[in-house]
C-alpha positions, 0 to 999 in steps of 0.5 A, a space after each residue: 667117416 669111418 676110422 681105421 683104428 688098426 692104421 689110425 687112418 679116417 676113410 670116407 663112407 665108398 672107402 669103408 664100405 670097400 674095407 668092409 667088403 675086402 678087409 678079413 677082418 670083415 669077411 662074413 660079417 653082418 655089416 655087408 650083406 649082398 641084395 638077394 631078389 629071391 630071399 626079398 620075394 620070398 621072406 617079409 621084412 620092411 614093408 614085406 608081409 606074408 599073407 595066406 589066402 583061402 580058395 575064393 578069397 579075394 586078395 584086392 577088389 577092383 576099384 580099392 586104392 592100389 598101395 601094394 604090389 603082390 608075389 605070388 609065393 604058392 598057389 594060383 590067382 585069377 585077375 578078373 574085371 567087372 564092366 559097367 554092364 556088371 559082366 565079370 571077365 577073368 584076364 589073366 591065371 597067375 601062379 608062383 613067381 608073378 606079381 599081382 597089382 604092379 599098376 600102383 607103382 604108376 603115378 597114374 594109377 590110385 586104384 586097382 583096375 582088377 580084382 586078385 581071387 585066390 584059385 587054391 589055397 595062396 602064400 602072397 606076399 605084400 610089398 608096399 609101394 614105398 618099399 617096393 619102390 625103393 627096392 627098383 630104385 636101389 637094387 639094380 639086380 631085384 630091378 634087373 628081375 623086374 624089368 625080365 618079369 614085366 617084359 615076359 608077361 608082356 610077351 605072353 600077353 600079346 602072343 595069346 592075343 595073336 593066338 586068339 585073333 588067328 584062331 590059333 591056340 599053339 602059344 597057350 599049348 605051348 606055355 600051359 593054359 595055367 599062366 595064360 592070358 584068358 580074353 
């Protein structure tokens, strides 16, 4: 409850938060603060850390629990694999604005399929999955961003294997073989 001391009424919490957003009194207030998906990806806060990476540094290691998902802030990352035959493959180059580890926030998921190696000196930040969740679950627009992110990088994904099985390298070429799947 929330009460309006200048009509002496009692509001209910959606009546307050519309006060807060319309009333002048309010107007550049701190109490209502719009959801900004860049200012989350790019400062730390609740279950937001900023890590820096030297080149070569490993991020997260194939195989360790999967607690995190990772933004790419500044600098390049390879995602690589190691086969039971102990042959390493890189998977994927990534650079700023893609996102590292997103498989913990799948219940099926408990450990990292992949190893994240810093390429260049790296800014990654860390969003736990809790917070990460959280995040999808209340902040339709971070969502909405997501979802863009997830169904791009799908769209990559699958024509440079197009590419790759018709012999073909026009999608890399046209897209940069920086941010290309690597098979």
């Amino acid at each position: 409850m929330y009460h309006d001391t200048e009509n002496g009424t009692y509001l209910g919490a959606s009546d307050a938060v519309s006060l807060l957003a319309t009333d002048a009194r309010f107007r550049g207030s701190r109490a209502i603060k719009a959801f900004d998906p860049k200012e989350f990806l790019a400062n730390a806060g609740i279950g937001r850390t900023i890590h820096e990476y030297r080149a070569k540094q490993a991020i997260f290691s194939q195989g360790q629990s999967s607690d995190a998902v990772y933004y790419i802030q500044e600098g390049r990352v390879r995602l690589s694999v190691l086969s039971k035959q102990g042959k390493e493959a890189t998977i994927a180059l990534l650079g700023p604005g893609d996102f590292l580890g997103k498989g913990c926030i799948a219940s099926d998921q408990p450990v990292r399929l992949a190893t994240a190696t810093a390429i260049t000196n790296s800014s990654v930040l860390k969003i736990h999955k809790k917070e990460m969740l959280r995040a999808l679950h209340a902040e339709h627009l971070f969502s909405d961003t997501f979802v863009a992110y997830m169904v791009e990088r799908h769209n990559r994904t699958q024509a440079d294997l197009v590419d790759r099985l018709s012999g073909k390298n026009s999608y890399r070429s046209r897209v940069g073989a920086g941010r290309s799947m690597l098979w």
